[in-house]
C-alpha positions as CSV (number, residue, x, y, z in Angstrom):
1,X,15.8,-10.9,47.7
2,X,14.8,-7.9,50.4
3,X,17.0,-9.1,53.4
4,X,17.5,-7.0,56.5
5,X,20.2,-4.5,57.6
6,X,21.8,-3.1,60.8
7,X,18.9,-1.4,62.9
8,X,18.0,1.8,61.7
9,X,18.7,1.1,58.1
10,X,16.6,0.3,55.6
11,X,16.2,-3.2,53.8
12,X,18.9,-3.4,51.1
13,X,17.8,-5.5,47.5
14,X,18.7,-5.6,44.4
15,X,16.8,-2.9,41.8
16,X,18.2,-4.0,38.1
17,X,16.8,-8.1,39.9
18,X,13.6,-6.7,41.3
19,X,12.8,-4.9,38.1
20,X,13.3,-8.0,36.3
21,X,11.2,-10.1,38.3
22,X,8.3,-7.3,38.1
23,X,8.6,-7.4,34.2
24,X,8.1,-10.8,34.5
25,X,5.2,-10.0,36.2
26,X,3.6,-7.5,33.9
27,X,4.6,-9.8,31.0
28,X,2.9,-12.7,32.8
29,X,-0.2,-10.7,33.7
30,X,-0.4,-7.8,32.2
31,X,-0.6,-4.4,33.8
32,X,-4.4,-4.4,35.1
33,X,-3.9,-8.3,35.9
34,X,-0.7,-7.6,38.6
35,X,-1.4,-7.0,41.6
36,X,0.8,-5.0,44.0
37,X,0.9,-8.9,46.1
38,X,2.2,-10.6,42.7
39,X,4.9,-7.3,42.0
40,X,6.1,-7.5,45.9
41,X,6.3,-10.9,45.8
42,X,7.7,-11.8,42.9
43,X,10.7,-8.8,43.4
44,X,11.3,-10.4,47.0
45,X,10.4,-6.4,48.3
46,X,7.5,-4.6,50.4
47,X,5.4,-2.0,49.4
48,X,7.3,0.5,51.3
49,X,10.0,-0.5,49.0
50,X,8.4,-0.6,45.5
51,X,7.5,3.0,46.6
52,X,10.2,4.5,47.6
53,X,12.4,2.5,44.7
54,X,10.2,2.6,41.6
55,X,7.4,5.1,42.7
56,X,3.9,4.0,42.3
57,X,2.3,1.0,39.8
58,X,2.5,2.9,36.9
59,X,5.9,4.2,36.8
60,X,7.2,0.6,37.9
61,X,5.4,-0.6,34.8
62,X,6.9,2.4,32.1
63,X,10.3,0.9,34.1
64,X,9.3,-2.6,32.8
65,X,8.7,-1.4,29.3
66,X,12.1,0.6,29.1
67,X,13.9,-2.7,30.8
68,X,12.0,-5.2,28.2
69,X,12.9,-2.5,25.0
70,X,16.5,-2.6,26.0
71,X,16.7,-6.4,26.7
72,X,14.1,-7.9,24.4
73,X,13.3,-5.6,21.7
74,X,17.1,-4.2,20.8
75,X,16.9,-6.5,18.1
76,X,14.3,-4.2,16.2
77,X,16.8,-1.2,15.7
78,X,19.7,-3.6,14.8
79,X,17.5,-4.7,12.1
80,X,17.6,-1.7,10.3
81,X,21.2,-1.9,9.8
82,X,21.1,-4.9,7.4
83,X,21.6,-4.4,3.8
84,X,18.1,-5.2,2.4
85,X,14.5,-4.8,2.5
86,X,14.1,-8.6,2.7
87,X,17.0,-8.9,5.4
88,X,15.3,-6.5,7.8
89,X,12.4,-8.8,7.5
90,X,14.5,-11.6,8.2
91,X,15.8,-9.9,11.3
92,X,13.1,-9.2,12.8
93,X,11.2,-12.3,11.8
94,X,13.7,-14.2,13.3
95,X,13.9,-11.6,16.4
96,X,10.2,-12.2,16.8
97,X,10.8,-15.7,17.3
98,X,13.4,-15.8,19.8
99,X,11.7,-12.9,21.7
100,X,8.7,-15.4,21.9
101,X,10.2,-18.2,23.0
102,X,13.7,-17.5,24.5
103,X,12.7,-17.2,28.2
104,X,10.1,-18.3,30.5
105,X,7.4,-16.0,29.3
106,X,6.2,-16.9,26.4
107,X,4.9,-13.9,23.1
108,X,5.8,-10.5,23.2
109,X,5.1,-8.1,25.9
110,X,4.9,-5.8,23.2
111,X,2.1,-7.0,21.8
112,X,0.6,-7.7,25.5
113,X,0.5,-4.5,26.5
114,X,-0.6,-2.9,23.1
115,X,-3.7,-5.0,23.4
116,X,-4.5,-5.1,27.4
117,X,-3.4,-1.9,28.0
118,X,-6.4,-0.1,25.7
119,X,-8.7,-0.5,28.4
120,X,-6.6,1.1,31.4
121,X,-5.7,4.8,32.3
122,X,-4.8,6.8,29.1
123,X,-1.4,7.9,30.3
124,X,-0.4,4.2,30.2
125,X,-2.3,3.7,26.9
126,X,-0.5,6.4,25.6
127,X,2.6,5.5,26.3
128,X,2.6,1.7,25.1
129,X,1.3,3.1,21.9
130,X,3.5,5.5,21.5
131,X,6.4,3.1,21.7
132,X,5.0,1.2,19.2
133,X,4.7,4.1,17.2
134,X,8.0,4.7,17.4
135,X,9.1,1.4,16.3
136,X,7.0,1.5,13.6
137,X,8.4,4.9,12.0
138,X,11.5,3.6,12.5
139,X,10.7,0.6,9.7
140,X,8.5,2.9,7.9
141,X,11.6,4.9,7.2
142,X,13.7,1.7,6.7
143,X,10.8,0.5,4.1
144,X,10.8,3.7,2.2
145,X,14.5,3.5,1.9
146,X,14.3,0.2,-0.2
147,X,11.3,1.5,-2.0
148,X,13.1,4.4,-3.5
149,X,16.0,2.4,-4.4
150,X,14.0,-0.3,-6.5
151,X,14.6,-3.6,-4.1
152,X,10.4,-4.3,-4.3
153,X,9.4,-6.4,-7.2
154,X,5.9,-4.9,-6.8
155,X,4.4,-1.8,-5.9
156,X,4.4,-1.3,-2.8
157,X,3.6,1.4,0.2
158,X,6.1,1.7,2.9
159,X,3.3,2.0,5.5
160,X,1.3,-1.2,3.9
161,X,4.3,-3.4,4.4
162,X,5.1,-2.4,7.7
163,X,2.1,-3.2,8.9
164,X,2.7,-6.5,7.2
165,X,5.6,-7.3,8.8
166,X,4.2,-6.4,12.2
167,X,1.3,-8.0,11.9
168,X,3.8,-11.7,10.8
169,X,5.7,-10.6,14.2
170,X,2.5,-10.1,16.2
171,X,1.1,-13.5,14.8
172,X,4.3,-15.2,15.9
173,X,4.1,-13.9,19.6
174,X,0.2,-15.0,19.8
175,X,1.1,-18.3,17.9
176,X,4.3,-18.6,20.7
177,X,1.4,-18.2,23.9
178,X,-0.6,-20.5,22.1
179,X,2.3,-23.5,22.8
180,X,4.0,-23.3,19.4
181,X,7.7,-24.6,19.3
182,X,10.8,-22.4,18.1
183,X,10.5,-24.9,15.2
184,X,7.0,-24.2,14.3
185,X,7.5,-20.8,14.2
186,X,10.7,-21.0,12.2
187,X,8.6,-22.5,9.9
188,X,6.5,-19.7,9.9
189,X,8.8,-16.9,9.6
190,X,10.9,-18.8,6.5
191,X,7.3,-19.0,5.1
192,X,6.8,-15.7,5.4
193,X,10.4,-14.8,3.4
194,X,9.4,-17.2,1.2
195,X,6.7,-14.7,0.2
196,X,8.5,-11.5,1.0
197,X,8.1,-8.9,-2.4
198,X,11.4,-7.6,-2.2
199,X,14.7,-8.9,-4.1
């Protein structure tokens, strides 16, 4: 919370707590659908304040997205550590899940802003999809990898199952606004591996 100083100085808060509580915003509402009322009042701050700490709407909002990759979507890189084809999936599978359901917001702000944020100013577009691109190459790679070494029972496209995989993750976070439990997504996800093509 903004509280006030000695005269002549300016209100002293909390950045790392007020960018929080505006990433709950934007994951909450979206970019278009926060206001710059919601963001001030949810971070405890005035616009004065967002302004002179974050800069304008936009480059609070890339803030956000950098805060949520580091926080909520680490989980994505780690997974490309594990042993397997089918334990990446597992990783992130199970990654998607708690993501979805392991705070107050519900889904993935991910997904959120890859869908809302088509419609809005391209440099904002541009950027969410270019941080999903990024994650993407990242398991294309990953994919490729246990392609070449013979892990896939079938044939198979290292792009094609990406895409797979996201779209299970994506399902999950929709599924998680929609008021499914942890459980039911579990579910879900171990349905999913169930099915998975790789050894």
């Amino acid at each position: 919370m903004e509280k006030l100083a000695t005269r002549g100085r300016p209100r002293e808060f909390c950045p790392d707590e007020a960018l929080a509580s505006a990433l709950q915003v934007f994951w909450t509402k979206g970019y278009e659908g926060a206001s710059l009322s919601d963001l001030t009042d949810a971070m405890g701050i005035t616009r004065p304040s967002l302004y002179a700490a974050f800069g304008n709407k936009e480059a609070l909002f890339r803030q956000a997205l950098d805060l949520y990759q580091r926080d909520k979507t680490a989980y994505i890189g780690e997974a490309m550590r594990e042993p397997t084809a089918r334990a990446v999936a597992e990783y992130m599978l199970h990654g998607a899940v708690d993501t979805a359901t392991g705070g107050e917001c519900r889904g993935c702000m991910g997904v959120i802003a890859t869908v809302a944020c088509q419609s809005v100013e391209p440099s904002i577009r541009d950027d969410v999809n270019q941080r999903a691109e990024a994650a993407k190459a990242l398991i294309v790679e990953r994919m490729q990898q246990a392609i070449d070494t013979g892990e896939f029972v079938v044939p198979t496209k290292a792009e094609t199952i990406t895409r797979y995989l996201l779209a299970l993750m994506q399902g999950i976070s929709v599924q998680a606004q929609s008021g499914a439990t942890r459980e039911e997504l579990m579910e879900i996800s171990e349905a999913a591996l169930a099915a998975w093509p790789s050894k």
